[in-house]
Structure formats: structure tokens, C-alpha cells
C-alpha positions in Angstrom: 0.0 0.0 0.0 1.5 3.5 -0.9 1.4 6.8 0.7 -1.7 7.4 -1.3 -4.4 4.9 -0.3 -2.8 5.5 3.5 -3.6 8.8 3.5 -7.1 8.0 1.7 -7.9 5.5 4.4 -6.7 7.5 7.1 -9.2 10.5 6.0 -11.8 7.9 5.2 -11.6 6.7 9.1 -11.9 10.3 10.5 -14.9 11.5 8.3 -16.4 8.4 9.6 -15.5 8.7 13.4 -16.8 13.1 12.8 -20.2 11.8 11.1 -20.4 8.8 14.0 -19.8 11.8 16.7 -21.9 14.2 14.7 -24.9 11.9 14.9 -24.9 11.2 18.2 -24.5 15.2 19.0 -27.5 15.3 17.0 -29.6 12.8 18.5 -28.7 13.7 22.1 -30.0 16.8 20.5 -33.3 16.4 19.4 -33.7 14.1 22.5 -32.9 17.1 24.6 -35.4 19.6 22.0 -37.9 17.1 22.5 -37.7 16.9 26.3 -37.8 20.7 26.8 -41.1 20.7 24.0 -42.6 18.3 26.0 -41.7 20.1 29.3 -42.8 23.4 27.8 -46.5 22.0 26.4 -46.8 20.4 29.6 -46.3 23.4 31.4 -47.7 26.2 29.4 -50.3 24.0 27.0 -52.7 21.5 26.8 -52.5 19.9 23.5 -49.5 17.8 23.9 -51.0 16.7 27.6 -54.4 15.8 25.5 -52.3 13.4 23.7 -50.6 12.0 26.4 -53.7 11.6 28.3 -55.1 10.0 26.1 -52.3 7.5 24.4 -49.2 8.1 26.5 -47.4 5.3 25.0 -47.6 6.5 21.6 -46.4 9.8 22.6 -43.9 9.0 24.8 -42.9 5.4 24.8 -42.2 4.6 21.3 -40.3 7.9 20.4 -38.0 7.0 23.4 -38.0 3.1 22.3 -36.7 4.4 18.8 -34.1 6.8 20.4 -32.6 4.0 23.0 -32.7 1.2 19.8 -30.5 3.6 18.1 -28.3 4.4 20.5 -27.6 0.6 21.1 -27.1 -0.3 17.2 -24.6 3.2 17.2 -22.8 2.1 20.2 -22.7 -1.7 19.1 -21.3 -0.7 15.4 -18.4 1.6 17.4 -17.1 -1.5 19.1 -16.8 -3.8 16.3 -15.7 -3.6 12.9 -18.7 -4.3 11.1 -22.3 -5.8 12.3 -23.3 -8.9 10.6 -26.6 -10.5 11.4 -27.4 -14.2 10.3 -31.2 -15.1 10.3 -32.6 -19.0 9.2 -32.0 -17.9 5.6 -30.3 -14.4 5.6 -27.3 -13.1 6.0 -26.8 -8.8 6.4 -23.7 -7.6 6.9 -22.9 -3.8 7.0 -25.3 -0.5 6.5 -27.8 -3.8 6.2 -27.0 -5.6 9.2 -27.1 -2.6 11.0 -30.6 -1.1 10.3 -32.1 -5.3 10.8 -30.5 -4.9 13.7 -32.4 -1.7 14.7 -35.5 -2.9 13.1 -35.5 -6.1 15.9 -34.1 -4.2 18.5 -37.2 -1.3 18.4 -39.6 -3.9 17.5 -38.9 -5.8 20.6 -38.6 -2.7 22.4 -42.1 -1.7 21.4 -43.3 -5.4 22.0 -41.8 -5.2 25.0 -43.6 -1.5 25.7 -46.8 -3.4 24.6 -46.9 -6.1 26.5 -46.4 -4.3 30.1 -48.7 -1.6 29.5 
């Protein structure tokens, strides 16, 4: 390998690493704009309390359940190299594996949400 595809590698890894970093800025982001919207329409109106009152898991629970399932496949697919998933007949392995695997994870989640409530 030359000096060439090093260098290309090595700025391949770091735009990688910023857009893993940037994404998770942005999702503890809109977790925290979506807290202090929630806080605010609890406080000063009624129309998000409504729907709270009257589905709460809908309009808390499965936002959340989709926040935490990608936080999990994030934090799984910065540990490893890649995330390969092997099913009874498939096989994902990648960008693939990695949205199956939140797919499952917020299903269950949302299963889960279901079944206690």
C-alpha cells in the first residue's frame, strides 16, 4: 500500500469517526429539544398533555423506544468492525445488518412497551 491509499484511508476513518460523533450530537440533540417541547407543552399547554392523556405510549414510549434502539445499534457498530446479522435464511452484513438490527431491537422494544402496558 503507498502513501496514497494510507492517507485515503486514514481520512476515510476520521470522516467516519466526525459523522459517528456528529450523529450522536445530533440525536442527544433532538432528545434534549424534545424533552424541553414536552416540558414546555406540559407546562404552558394543553395539546400535547391531551395526547398524552389519552395514548401516552404512543407519545412517549415509542419515540423514546426508537431513540434508546438507536443508541444501542450506534454504540454496538463503534465497538466492532462491522455488524453482521445471520437469520434461518439471511445473511446482512454492513449498513444492512445494521438497520435489521435496529428494526429487531425497536420492534422488541415496542413489543416489550406493549406487553407491560
Amino acid at each position: 500500500m503507498d502513501k496514497f491509499e494510507e492517507k485515503g484511508l486514514s481520512i476515510l476513518k476520521r470522516v467516519i469517526l466526525s459523522f459517528k460523533w456528529f450523529l450522536s450530537f445530533l440525536l442527544i440533540t433532538v432528545a434534549a429539544a424534545f424533552g424541553i417541547k414536552i416540558t414546555g407543552a406540559i407546562l404552558i399547554g394543553d395539546g400535547l398533555q391531551k395526547a398524552v392523556d389519552f395514548n401516552p405510549v404512543v407519545a412517549i414510549a415509542l419515540p423514546l423506544a426508537a431513540l434508546v434502539s438507536l443508541a444501542l445499534v450506534l454504540s454496538l457498530e463503534q465497538k466492532s468492525e462491522n455488524i453482521r446479522f445471520k437469520a434461518i435464511g439471511f445473511e446482512f452484513e454492513g449498513a444492512a445488518g445494521q438497520i435489521v438490527l435496529w428494526v429487531i431491537c425497536f420492534v422488541s422494544i415496542a413489543l416489550t412497551i406493549r406487553l407491560f402496558v
